[in-house]
N, C-alpha and C positions, 0 to 999 in steps of 0.2 A: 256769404257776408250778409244778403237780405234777412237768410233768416236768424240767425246772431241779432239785426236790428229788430226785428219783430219780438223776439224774445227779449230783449232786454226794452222796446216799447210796453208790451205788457206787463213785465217787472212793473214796470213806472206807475204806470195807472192803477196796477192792482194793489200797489201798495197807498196810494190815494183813496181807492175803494172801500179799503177797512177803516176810515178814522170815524173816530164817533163822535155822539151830539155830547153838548154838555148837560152838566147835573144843571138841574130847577130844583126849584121848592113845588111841594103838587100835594093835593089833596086827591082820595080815593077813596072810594066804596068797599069797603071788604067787607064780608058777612054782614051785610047791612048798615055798618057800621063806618062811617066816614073817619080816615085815618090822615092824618100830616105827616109828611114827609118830601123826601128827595125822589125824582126821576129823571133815568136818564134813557133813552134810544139805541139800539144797534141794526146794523143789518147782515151781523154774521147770524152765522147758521145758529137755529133755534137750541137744536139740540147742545153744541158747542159752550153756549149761553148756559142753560140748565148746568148742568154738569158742573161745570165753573165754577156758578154762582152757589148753587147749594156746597159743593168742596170749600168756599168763602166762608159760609156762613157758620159750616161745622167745626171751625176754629175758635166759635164763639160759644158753641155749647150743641147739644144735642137738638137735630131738624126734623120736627113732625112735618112732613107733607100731605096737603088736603089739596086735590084737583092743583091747583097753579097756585096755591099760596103756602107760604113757608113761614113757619114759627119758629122763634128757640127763646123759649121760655128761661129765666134766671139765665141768660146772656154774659159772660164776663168778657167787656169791652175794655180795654187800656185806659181811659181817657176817663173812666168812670170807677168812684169807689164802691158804688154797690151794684146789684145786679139788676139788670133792665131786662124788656120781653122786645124781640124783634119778629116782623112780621112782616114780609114782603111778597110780592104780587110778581109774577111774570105775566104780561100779554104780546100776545103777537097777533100783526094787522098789515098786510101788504108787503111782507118780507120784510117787518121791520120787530124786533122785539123790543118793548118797555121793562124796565126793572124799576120798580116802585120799593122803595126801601121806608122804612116806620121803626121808630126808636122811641120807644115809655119806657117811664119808670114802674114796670108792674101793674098796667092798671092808671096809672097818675098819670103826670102832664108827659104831653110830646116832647121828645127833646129833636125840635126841627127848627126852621126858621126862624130867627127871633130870642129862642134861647140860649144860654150861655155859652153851652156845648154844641150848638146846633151844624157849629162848622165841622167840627169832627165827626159829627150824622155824616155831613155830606161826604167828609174826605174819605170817609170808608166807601162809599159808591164812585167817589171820583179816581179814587183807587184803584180800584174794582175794574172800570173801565179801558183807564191807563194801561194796565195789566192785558186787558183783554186785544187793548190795540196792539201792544209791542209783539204778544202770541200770533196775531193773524198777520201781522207785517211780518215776523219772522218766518211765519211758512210761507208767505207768499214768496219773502226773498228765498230761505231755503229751497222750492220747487224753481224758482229761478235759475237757483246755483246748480244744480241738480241737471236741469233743464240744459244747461252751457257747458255743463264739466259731461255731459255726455254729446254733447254736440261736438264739442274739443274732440273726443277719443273717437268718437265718428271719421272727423275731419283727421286726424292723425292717424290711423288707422287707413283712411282712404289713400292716404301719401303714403305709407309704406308700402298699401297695396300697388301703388303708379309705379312705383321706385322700383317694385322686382319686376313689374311688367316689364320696367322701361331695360332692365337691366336683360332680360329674357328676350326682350325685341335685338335690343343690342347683339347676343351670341346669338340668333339666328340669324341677323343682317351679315356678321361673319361668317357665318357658317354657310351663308348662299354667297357670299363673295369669295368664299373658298372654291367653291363649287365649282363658280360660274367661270375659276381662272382655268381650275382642273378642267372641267368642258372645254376653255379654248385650246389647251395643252394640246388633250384629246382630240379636237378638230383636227389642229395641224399636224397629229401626228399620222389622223384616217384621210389627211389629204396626201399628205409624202407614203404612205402605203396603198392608196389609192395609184399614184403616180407610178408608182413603182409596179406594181401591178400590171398596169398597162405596157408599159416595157416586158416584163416578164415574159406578158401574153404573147406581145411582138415577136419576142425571139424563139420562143417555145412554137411559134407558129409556121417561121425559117426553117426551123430544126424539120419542122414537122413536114416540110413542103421536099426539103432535101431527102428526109427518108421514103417519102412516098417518089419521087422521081428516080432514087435509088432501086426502090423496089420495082418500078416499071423496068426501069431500065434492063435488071436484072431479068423479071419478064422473058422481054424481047429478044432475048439469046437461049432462048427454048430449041433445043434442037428438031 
């Protein structure tokens, strides 16, 4: 039962563990080049993130990768009638990863904070996120469930195992009470042939005493 509560305490907290920061508005340096946009923080795994975020982004057009920044030039975003250029930064710092997201028009204005469209900038990162919390709370529950439904067939398994024990102790508890009646039978049958014995000897000993006086006897009328 403790460990049932341990595992379903760690359930708990690790699914606390995965929730993320929310999106800001943020300005960044990329190629020298100071960019506006949306950032948001996690602290899953880096790799996790990458993967993710790039499979995100190539929904929207084709991703050239340069060191940690991601482009998709002529971008076809929902929300937008013509084609924008997206340009986004991953950093990681203390076991935390940044996704820094940036939406132009080609070159023109930012569409971030301020602008008309700028909430649908964000919702795409806020999305993004969401997405990424529900994936890590679901493995954390999944290894939970995993975690318990093998502890179950442990624990049920350990009962079946008791159950033939108990059932095995049982036919050998008979099996020596069998025994142990046979043995008394036995006793009092080597005590009444014991007894008997001694009688036997008794007479056998008469017998023996009469043929040897017989024989003297006989003896003694030697001519």
């Amino acid at each position: 039962m403790k460990k049932y509560l341990l595992t379903f305490t760690a359930l708990v907290f690790g699914l606390g563990a995965v929730a993320q920061g929310v999106v800001q508005p943020a300005f960044l340096d990329i190629d020298k080049q100071k960019r506006q946009g949306y950032a948001a923080s996690t602290d899953l795994d880096r790799r996790v993130v990458e993967k993710a975020w790039k499979d995100r982004l190539e929904q929207y057009g084709r991703v050239d990768t340069k060191r940690d920044v991601y482009t998709v030039n002529f971008a076809k975003l929902p929300f937008l009638d013509q084609q924008a250029r997206i340009i986004s930064q991953l950093n990681t710092s203390k076991g935390r990863t940044q996704i820094f997201l940036s939406v132009d028009q080609n070159g023109g204005e930012a569409i971030a904070a301020g602008h008309g469209q700028g909430r649908e900038v964000e919702n795409l990162l806020l999305d993004f996120m969401k997405q990424m919390d529900y994936e890590a709370q679901l493995r954390v529950a999944q290894k939970g469930y995993e975690e318990a439904e093998s502890a179950s067939k442990d624990a049920t398994r350990r009962g079946e195992r008791l159950l033939r024990d108990l059932e095995s102790n049982k036919k050998e508890n008979e099996r020596l009470l069998k025994r142990l009646e046979e043995n008394k039978a036995e006793f009092v049958k080597l005590q009444g042939d014991t007894a008997q014995n001694r009688k036997d000897r008794e007479a056998a000993a008469q017998v023996f005493e009469k043929q040897r006086q017989n024989l003297e006897a006989v003896k003694s009328r030697k001519p």
